[in-house]
Backbone as CSV, one residue per row, in Angstrom:
resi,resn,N_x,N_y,N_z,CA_x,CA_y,CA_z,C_x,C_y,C_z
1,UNK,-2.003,17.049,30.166,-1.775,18.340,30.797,-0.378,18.387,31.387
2,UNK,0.194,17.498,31.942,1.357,17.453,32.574,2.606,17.318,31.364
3,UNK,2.313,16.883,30.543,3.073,16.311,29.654,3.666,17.966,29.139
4,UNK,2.000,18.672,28.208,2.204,20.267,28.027,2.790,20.956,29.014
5,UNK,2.458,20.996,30.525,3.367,21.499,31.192,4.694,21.429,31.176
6,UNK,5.269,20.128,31.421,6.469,20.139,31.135,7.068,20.692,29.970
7,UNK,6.732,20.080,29.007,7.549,21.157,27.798,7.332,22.608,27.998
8,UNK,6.132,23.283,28.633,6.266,25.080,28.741,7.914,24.848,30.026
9,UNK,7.732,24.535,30.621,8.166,24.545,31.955,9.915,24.143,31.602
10,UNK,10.259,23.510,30.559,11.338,23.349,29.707,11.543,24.400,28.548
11,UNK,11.136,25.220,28.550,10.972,26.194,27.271,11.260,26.094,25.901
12,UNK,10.578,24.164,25.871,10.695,23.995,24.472,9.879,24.151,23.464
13,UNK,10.001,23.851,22.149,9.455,24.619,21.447,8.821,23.431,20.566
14,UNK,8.019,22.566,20.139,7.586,21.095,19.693,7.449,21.623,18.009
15,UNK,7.348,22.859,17.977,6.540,23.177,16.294,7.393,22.263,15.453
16,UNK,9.244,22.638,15.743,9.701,22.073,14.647,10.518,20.978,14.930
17,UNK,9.645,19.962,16.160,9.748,18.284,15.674,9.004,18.218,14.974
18,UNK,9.871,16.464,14.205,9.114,15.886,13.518,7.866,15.238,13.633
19,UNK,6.923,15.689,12.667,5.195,14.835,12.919,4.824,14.525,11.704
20,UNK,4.393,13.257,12.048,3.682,12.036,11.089,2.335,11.878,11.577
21,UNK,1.602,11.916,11.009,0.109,11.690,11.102,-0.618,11.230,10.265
22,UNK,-1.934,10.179,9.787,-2.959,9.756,9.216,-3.739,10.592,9.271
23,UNK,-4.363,11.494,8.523,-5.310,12.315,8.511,-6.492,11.394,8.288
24,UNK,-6.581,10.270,6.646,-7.904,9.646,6.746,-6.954,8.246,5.539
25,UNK,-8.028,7.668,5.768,-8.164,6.450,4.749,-9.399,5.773,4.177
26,UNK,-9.150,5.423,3.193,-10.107,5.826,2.094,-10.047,4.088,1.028
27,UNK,-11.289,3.880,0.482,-11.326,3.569,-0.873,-11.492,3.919,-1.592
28,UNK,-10.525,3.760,-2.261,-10.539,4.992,-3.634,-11.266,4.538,-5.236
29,UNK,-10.567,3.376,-5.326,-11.462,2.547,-6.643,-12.055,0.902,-5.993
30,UNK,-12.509,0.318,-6.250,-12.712,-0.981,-6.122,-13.694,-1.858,-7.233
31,UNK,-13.286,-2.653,-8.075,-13.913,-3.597,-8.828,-13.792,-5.049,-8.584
32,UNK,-14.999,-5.362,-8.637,-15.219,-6.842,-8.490,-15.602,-7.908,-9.651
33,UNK,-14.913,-8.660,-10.655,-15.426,-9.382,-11.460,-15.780,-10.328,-11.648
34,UNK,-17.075,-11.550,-11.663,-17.503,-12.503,-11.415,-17.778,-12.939,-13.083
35,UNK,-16.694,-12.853,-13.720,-17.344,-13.215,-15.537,-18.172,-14.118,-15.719
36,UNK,-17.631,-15.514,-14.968,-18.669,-16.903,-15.393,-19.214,-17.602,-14.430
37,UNK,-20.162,-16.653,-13.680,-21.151,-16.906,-12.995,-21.894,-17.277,-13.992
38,UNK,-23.107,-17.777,-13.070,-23.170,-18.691,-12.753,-22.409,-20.007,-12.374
39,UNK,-21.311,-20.379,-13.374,-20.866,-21.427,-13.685,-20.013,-21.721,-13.085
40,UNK,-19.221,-20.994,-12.779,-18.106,-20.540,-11.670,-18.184,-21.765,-10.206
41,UNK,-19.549,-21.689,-9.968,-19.902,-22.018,-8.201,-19.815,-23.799,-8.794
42,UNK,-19.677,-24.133,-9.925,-19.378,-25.507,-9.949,-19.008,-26.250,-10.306
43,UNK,-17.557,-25.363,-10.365,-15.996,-26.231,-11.043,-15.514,-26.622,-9.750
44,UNK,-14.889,-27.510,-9.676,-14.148,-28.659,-8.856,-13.031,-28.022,-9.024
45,UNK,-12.376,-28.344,-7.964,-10.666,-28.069,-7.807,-10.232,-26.394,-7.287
46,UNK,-8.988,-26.410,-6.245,-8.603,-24.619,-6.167,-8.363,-23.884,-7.169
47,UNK,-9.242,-22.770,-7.476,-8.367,-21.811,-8.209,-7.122,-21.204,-8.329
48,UNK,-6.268,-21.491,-9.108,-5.061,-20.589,-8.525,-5.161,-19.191,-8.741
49,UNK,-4.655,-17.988,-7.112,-4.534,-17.261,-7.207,-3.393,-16.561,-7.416
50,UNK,-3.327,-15.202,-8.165,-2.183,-14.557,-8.237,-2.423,-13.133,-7.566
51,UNK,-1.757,-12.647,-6.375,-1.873,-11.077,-6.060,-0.787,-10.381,-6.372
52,UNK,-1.182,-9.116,-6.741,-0.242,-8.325,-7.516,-0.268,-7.092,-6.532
53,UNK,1.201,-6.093,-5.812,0.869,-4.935,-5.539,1.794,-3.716,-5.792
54,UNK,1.191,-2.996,-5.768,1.894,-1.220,-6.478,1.098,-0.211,-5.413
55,UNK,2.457,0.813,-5.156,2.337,1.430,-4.109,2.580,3.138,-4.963
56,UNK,1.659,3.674,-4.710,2.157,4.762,-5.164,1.849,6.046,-4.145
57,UNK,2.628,7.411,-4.486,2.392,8.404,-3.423,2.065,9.437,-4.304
58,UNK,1.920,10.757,-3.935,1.823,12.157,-3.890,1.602,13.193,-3.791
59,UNK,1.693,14.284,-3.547,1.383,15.236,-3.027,0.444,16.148,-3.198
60,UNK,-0.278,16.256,-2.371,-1.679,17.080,-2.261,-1.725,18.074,-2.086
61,UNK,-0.892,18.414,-1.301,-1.348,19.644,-0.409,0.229,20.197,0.284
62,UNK,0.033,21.554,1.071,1.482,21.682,1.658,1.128,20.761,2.604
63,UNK,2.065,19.533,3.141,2.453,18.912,4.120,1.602,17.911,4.174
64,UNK,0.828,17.686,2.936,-0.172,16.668,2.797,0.456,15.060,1.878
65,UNK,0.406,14.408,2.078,1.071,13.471,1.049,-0.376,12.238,0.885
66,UNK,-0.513,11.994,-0.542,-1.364,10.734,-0.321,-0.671,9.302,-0.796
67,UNK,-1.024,8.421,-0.350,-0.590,7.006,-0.408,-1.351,6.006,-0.872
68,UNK,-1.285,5.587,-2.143,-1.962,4.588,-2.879,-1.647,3.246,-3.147
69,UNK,-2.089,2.109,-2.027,-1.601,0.569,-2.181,-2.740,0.124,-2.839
70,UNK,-2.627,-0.311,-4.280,-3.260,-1.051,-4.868,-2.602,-2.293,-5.582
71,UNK,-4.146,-3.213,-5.115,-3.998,-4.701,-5.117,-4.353,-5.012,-6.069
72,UNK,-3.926,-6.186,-6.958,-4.806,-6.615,-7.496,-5.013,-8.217,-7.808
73,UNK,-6.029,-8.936,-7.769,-5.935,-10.414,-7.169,-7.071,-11.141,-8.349
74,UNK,-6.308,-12.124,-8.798,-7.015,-12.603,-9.801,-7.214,-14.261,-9.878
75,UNK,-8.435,-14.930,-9.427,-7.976,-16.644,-9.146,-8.746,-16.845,-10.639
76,UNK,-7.748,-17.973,-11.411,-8.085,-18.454,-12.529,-8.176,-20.246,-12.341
77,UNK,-8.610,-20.482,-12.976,-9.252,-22.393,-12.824,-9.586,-22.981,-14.208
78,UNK,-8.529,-23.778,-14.689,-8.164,-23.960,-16.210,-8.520,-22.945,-17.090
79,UNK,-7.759,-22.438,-17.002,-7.615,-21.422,-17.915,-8.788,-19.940,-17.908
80,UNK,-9.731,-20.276,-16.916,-10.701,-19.058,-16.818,-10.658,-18.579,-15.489
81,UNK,-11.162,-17.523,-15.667,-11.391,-16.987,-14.707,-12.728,-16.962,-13.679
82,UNK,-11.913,-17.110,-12.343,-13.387,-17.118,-11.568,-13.533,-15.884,-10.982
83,UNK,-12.736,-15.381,-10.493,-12.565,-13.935,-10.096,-11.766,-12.835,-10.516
84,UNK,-11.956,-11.413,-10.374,-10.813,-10.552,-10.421,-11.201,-9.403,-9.555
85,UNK,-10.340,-9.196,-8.608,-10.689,-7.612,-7.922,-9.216,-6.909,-8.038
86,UNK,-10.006,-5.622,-8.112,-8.347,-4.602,-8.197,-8.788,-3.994,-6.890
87,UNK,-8.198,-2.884,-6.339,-8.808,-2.358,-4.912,-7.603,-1.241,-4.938
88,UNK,-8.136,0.092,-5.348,-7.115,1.356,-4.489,-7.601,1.623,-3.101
89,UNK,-6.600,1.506,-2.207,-6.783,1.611,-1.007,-5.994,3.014,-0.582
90,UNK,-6.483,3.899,-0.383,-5.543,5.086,0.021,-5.951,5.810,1.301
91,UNK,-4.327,6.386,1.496,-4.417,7.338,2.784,-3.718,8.596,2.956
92,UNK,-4.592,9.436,3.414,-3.811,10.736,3.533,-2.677,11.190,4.742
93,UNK,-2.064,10.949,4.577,-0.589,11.412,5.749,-0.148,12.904,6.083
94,UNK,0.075,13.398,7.162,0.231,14.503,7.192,1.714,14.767,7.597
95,UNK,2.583,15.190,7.185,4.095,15.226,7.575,4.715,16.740,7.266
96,UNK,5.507,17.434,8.767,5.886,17.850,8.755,7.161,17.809,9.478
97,UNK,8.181,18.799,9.032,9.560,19.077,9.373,10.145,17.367,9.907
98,UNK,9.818,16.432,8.884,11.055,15.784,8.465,11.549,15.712,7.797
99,UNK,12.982,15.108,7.914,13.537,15.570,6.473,13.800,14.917,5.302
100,UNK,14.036,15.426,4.343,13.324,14.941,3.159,14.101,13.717,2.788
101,UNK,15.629,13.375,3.223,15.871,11.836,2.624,14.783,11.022,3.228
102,UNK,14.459,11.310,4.559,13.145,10.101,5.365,11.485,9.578,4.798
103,UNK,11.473,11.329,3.754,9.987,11.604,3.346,9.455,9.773,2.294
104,UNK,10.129,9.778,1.209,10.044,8.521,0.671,10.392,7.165,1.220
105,UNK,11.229,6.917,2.394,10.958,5.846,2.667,9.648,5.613,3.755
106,UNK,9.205,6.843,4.270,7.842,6.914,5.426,7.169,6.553,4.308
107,UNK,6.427,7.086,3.220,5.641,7.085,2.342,5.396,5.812,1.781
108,UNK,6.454,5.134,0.622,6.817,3.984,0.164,6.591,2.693,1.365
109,UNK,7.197,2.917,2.360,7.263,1.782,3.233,6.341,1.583,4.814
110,UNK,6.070,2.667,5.494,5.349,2.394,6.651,4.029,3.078,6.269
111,UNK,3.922,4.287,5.735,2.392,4.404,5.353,1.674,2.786,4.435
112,UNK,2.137,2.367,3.771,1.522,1.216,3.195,1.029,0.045,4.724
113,UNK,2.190,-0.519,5.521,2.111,-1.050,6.210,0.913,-0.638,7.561
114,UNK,0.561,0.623,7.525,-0.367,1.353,7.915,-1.772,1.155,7.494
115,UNK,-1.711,1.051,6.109,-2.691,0.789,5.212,-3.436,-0.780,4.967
116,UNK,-2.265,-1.310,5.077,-2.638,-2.886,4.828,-3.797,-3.299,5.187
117,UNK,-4.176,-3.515,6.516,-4.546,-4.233,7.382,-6.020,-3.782,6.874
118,UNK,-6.358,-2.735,6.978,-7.933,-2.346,6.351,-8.097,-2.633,4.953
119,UNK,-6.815,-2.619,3.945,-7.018,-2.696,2.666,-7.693,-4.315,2.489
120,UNK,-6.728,-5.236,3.219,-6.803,-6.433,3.814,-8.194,-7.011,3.815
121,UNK,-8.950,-5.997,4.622,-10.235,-6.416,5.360,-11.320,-5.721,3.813
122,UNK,-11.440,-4.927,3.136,-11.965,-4.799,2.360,-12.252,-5.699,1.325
123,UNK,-10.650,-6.151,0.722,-10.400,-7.056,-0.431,-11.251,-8.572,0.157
124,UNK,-10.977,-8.577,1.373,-11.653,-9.908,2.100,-13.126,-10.088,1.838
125,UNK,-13.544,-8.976,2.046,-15.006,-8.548,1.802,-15.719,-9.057,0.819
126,UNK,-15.123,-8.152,-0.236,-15.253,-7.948,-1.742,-15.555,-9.815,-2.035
127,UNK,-14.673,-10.148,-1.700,-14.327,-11.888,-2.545,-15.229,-12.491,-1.792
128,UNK,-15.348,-12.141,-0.119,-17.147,-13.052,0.373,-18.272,-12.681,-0.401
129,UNK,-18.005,-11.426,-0.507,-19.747,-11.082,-1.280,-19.635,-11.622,-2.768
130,UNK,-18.545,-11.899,-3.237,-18.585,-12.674,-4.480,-19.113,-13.893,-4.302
131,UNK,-19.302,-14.336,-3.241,-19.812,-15.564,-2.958,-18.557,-16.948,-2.670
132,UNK,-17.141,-16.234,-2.432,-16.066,-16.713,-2.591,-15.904,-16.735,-1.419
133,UNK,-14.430,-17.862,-0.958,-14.084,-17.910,0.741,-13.380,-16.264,0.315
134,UNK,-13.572,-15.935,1.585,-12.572,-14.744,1.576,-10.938,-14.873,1.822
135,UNK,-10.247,-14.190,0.487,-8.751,-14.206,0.833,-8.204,-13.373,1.720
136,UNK,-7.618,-14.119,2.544,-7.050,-13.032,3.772,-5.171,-13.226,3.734
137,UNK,-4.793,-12.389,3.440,-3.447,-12.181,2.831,-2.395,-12.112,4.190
138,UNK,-0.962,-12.894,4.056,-0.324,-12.516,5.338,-0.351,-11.121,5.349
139,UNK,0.735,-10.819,6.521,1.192,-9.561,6.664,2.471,-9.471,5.737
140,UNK,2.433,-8.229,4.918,3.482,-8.009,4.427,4.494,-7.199,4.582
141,UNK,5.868,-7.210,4.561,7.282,-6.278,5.534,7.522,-5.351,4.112
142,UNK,6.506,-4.325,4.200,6.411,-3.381,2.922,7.823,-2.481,3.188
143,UNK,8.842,-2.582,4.631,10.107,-1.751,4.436,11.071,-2.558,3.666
144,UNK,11.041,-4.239,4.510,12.104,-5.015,3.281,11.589,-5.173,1.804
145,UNK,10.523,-5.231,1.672,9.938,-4.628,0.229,10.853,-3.220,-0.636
146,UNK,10.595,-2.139,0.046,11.366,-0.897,-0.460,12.885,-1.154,-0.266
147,UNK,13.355,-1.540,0.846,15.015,-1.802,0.908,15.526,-2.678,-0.642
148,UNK,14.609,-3.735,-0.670,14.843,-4.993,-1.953,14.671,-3.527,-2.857
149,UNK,14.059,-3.072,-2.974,13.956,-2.056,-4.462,15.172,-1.028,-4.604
150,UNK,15.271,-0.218,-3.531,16.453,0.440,-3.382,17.601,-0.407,-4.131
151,UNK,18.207,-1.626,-3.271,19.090,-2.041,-3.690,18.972,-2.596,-5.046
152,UNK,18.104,-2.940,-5.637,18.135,-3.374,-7.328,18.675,-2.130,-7.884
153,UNK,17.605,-0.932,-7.465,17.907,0.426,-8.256,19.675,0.755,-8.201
154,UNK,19.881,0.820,-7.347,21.127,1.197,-6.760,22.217,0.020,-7.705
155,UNK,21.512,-0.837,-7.710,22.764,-2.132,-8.662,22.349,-1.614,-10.051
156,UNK,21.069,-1.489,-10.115,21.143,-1.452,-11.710,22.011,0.095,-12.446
157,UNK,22.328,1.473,-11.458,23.249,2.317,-11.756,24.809,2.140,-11.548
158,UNK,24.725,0.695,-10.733,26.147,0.675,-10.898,26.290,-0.600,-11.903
159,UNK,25.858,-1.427,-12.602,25.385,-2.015,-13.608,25.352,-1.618,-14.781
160,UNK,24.934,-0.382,-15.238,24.563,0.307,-15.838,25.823,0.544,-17.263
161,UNK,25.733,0.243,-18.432,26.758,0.520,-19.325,26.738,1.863,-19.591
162,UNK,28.018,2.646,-20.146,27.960,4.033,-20.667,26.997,3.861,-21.617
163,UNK,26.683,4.807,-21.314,25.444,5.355,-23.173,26.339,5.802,-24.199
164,UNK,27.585,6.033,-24.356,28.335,5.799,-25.697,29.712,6.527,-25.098
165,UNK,30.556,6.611,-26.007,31.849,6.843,-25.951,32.615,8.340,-25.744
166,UNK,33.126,9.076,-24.903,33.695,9.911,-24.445,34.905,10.499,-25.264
């Protein structure tokens, strides 16, 4: 109440700051594959795992954006497989009047980091009820993630040979 007061009492106007918001988050797909069960629960030795991730966005709605971090994690143990889960983890963001160079790196980089932590706790899930320890993944710096991409992109146009002769 005081807070609203003050801004009437300042005769400012909040509509057109910038606002970022989570509207919801969601699982969107999730598969779990246990191929050689039985057999699986009594091979000797760690599986090696590999996690894989892709971040994707887009737009829903006016001022709606959705955000799609999907995982995908696969432990193999001479040559087979004991597990595979993929997991779309998504969230709906609500953003208005920022501006638009900011829109893709919010999206790409802190909505994910937003996302993680539950995507995290799902995928964890998934691999206990497989009957597996559950993988619990560090935290990942999904902005130096996008910065590393930027700058490849950015080298690979200045990298880049003419496409033919002038």
């Amino acid at each position: 109440m005081a807070d609203d007061q003050f801004s009437a009492d300042q005769g400012g106007n909040d509509d057109n700051l910038p606002q970022v918001g989570m509207i919801a988050q969601y699982v969107k797909d999730l598969s779990f594959e246990n191929p050689n069960a039985p057999a699986v629960y009594q091979w000797q030795g760690q599986p090696r795992i590999d996690v894989q991730f892709n971040i994707g966005a887009q737009t829903v709605g006016d001022d709606v954006h959705e955000v799609a971090l999907k995982v995908d994690v696969s432990a193999t143990s001479a040559d087979k497989t004991a597990f595979q889960v993929e997991l779309v983890y998504a969230g709906l963001f609500g953003i208005r009047n920022v501006p638009e160079d900011q829109i893709q790196p919010f999206l790409l980089a802190e909505a994910p980091r937003l996302l993680f932590p539950s995507a995290r706790r799902v995928l964890a899930d998934a691999i206990r009820d497989g009957n597996f320890p559950p993988l619990l993944l560090e935290p990942i710096d999904f902005g130096a993630l996008y910065m590393q991409q930027q700058d490849e992109a950015q080298a690979a146009l200045v990298n880049a040979e003419p496409a033919g002769e002038a």
